[in-house]
BAPA-299373 format. One record per atom (N, C-alpha, C, O, CB): z, y, x; residue in three letters. Coordinates in steps of 0.001 Angstrom, whole numbers, padded with zeros to 6 digits, always signed. Atoms other than C-alpha are relative to their C-alpha. Glycine has a CB too. Example, Ala and Ser with C-alpha at 12.3 -4.5 7.8 and 13.67 -1.06 7.14 Angstrom:
# residues 2
+000000-001190+000890ALA +007800-004500+012300ALA +000000+001200+000900ALA +000665+001181+001936ALA +001246+000027-000992ALA -000060-001190-000820SER +007140-001060+013670SER +000730+001090-000770SER +000899+002198-000261SER -001415+000462+000414SER 
//
This chain:
# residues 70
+000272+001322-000501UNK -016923+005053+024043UNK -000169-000948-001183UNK +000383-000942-002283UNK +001124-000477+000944UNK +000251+001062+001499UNK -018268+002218+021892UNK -000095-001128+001252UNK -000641-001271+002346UNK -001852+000272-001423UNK -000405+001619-000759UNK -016894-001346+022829UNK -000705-001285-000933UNK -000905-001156-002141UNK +002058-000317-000033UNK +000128+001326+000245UNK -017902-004605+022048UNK +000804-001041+000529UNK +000532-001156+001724UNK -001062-000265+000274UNK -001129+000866+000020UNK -015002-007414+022161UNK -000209-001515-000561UNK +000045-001824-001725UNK +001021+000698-000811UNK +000252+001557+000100UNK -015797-011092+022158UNK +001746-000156-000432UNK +002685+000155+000301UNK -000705-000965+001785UNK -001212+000084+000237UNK -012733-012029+019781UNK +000863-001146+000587UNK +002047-001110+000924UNK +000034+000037-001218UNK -000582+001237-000485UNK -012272-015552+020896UNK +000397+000024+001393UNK +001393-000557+001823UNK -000894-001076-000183UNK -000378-000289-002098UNK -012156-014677+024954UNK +000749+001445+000019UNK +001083+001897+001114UNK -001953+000295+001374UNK -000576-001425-000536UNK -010561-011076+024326UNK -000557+000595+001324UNK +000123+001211+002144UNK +001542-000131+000251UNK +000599-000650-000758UNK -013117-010113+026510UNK -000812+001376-000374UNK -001333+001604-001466UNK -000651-000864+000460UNK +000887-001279+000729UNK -014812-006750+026341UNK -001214-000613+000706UNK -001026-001118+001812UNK +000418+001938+000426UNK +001159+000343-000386UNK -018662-007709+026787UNK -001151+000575-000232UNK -002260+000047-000152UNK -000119-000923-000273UNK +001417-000644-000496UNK -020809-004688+026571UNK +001020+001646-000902UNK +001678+001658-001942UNK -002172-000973-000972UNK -000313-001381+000460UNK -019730-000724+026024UNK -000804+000927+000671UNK -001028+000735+001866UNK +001400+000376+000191UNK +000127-001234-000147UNK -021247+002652+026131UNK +000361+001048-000017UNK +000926+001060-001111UNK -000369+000165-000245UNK -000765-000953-000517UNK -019981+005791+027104UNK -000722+001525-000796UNK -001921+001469-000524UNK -000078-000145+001805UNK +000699-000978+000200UNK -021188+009302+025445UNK +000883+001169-000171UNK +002027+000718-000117UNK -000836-000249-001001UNK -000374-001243+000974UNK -019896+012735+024157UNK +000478+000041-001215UNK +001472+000539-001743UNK -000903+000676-000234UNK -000177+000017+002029UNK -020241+012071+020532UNK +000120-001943-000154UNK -000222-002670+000778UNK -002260+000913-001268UNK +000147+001070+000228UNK -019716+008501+018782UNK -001654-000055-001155UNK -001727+000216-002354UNK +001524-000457-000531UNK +001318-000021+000814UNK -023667+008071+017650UNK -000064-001686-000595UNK +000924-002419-000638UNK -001522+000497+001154UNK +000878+001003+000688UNK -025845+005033+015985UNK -000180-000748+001996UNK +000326-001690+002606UNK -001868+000928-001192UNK +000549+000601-001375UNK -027707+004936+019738UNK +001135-000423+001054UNK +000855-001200+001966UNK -000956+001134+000743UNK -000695+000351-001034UNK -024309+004811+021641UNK +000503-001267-000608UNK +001018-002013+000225UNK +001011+001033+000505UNK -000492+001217+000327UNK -023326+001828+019328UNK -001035-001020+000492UNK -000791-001904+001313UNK +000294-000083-001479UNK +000901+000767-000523UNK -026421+000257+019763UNK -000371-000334+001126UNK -000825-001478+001167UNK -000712+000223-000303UNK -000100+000004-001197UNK -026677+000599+023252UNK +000801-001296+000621UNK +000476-002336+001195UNK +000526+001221+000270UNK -001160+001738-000514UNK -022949-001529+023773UNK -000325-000970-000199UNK -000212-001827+000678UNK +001325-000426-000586UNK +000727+001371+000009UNK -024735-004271+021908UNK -000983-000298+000398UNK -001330-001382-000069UNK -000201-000444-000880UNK +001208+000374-000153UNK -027802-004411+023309UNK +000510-000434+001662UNK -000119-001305+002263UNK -001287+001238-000396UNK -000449+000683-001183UNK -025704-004857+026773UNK +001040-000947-000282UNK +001393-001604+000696UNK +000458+000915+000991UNK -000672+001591+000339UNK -023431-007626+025105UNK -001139-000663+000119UNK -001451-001293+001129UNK +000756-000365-001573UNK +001952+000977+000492UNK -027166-009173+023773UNK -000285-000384+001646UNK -000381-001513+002127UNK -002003+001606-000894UNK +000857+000416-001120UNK -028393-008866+027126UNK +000942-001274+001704UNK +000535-002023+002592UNK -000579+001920+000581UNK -000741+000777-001110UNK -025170-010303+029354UNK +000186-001520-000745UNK +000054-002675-000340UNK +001641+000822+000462UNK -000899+001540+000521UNK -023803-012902+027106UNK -001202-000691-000742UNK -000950-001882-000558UNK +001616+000252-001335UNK +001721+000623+000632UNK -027545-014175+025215UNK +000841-000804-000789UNK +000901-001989-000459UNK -001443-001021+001180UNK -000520+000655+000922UNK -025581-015297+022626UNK -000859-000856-000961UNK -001966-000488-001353UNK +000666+000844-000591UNK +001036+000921+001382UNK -026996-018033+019993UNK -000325+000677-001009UNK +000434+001582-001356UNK +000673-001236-000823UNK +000247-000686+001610UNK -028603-016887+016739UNK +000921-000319-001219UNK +001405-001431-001427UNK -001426-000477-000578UNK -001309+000331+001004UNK -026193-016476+013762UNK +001111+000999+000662UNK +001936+001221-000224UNK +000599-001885+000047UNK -001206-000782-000420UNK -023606-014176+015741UNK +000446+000955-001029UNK -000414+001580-001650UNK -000259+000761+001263UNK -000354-000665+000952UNK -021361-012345+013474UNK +000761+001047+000753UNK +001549+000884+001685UNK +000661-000765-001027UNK -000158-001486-001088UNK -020835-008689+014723UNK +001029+000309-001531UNK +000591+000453-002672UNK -001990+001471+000583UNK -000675-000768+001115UNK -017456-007570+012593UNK +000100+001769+000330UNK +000127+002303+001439UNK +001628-000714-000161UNK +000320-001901-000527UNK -017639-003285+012193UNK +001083+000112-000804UNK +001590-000788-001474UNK -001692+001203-000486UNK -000352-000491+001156UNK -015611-000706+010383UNK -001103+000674-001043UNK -002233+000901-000611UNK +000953+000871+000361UNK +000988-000871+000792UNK -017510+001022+007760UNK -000810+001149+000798UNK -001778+001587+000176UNK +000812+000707-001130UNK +000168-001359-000864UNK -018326+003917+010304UNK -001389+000187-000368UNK -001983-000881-000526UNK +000271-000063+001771UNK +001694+000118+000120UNK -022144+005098+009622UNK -000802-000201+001619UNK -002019-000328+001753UNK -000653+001696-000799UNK +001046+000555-001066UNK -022795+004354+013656UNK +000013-000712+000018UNK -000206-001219+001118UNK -000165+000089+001034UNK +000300+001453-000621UNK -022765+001111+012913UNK -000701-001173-000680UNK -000839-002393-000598UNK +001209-000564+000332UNK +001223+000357+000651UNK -025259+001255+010453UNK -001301-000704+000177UNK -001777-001389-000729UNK -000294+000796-000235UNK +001206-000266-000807UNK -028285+000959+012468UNK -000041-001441+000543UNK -001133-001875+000911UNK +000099+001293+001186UNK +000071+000979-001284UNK -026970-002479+014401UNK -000693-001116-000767UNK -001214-001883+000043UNK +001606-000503+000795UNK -000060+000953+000968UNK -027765-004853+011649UNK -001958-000546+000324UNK -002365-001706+000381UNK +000605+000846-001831UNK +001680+000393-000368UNK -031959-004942+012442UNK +000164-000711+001623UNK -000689-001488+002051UNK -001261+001786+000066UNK -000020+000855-001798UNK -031143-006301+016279UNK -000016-001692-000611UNK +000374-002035-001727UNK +002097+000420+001325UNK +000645+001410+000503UNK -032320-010230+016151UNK +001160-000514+000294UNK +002035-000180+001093UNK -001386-000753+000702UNK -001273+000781-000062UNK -030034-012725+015459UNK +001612+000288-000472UNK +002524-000521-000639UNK +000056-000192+001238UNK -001691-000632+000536UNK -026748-010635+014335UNK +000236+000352-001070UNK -000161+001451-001456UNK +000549+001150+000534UNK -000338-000307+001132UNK -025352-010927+011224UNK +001032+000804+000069UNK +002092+000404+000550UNK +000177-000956-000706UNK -001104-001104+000015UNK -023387-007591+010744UNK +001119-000321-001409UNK +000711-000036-002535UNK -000886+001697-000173UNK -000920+000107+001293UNK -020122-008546+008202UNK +000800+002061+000299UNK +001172+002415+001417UNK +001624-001937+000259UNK -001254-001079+000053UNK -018027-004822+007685UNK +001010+000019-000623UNK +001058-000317-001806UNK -000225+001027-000314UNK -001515+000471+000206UNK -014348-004817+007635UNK +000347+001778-000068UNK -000356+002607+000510UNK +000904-001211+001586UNK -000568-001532-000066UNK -012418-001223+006946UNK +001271-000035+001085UNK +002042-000973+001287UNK +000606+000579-001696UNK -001357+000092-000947UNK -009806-000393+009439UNK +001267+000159-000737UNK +001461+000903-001698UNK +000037+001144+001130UNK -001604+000058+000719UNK -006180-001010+008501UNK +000884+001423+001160UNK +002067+001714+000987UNK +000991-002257+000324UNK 
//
């Protein structure tokens, strides 16, 4: 499962479900955050280093910062 978590509302606001943790199942959760919540341009998407979450950084409007997990 790949989540997406609006930090300020502790809401979850878009996840995908798969087998494996891919690129496309990350991309997927955000592209159904993107599409429910139409967030303003400038959104800052925090990641861990992971390489599926390489890929998210070309979607319009989302500045990807990466954080390592503690």
């Amino acid at each position: 499962m790949a989540g997406i978590k609006d930090v300020f509302t502790c809401e979850i606001v878009g996840y995908a479900m798969g087998s494996r943790m891919t690129k496309e199942l990350v991309s997927a959760s955000l592209k159904l955050a993107l599409a429910q919540k139409r967030p303003k341009e400038g959104l800052i998407l925090h990641s861990d280093r992971g390489s599926q979450a390489s890929g998210i950084g070309g979607l319009a409007g989302v500045y990807v910062t990466q954080r390592e997990l503690l």
